[in-house]
N, C-alpha and C positions, 0 to 999 in steps of 0.2 A: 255767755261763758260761765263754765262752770268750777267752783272752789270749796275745798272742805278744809273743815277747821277742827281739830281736835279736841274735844272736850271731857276734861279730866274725868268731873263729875260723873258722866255715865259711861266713858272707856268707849265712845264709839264717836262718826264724824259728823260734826252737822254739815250739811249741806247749804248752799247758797250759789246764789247766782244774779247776773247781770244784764243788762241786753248787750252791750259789747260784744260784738264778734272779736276772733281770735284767725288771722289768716295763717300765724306761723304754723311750722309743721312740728316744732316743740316749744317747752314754754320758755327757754333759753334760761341765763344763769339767773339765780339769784340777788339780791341786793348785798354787798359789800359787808362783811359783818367787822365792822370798825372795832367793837372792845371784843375781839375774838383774844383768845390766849394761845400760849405756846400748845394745849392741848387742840383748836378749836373754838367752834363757835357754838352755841346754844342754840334749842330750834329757832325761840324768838329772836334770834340776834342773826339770823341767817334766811328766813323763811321772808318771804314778799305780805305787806301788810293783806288784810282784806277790804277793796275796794269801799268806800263812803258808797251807801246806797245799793249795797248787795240786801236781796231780800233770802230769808230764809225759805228753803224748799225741803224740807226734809232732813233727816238724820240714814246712818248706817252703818256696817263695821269696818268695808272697805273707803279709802278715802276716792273721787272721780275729782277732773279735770285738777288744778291748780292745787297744792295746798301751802293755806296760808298760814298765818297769823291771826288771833283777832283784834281787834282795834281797845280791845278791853287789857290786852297782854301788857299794851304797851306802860311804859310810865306814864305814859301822856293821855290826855282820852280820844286825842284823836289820830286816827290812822296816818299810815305816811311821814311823821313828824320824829318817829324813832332816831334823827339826826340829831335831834338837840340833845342827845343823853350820851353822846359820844366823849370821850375823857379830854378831850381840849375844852368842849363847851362846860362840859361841868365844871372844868378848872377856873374856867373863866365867870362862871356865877358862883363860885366859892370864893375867888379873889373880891370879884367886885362886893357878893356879900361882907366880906370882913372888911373893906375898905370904909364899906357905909356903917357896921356898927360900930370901928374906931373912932368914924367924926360925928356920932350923933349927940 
């Protein structure tokens, strides 16, 4: 399967790709964009990570199959995991931080 990722730097897509086949006939919805606002959601905060293990195949202007995210976008470094930065969990590692420098 095939994914492109948009790269700022040089304005055009890099390409990548998988062995995964792909049987559907579209690529269906997107992943949930949890800190979306009253405006919307952001590309990264709406756009499906890029699989762990996609090898790079090229660059171009047009994006082909999937377009992602990179694994680099995220907060985190690895792909997939954009769930921990959702406003419950951050809330909850902002409490529990201030809990622990209260009693150190």
């Amino acid at each position: 399967m095939q994914y492109s990722v948009w790269n700022s730097a040089s304005k055009r897509y890099d390409y990548y790709q998988t062995s995964q086949r792909s049987s559907a006939t579209h690529a269906g919805a997107p992943p949930s964009a949890l800190m979306a606002s009253a405006l919307g959601a952001t590309v990264d905060q709406a756009a499906w990570s890029l699989p762990i293990g996609a090898q790079k195949i090229g660059e171009g202007e047009y994006a082909r199959g999937r377009v992602c995210k990179s694994a680099s976008s995220s907060l985190l470094p690895f792909a997939g995991i954009d769930a921990l930065t959702t406003p419950p969990v951050l809330l909850a590692i902002a409490v529990g931080a201030y809990f622990w420098w209260r009693n150190r």
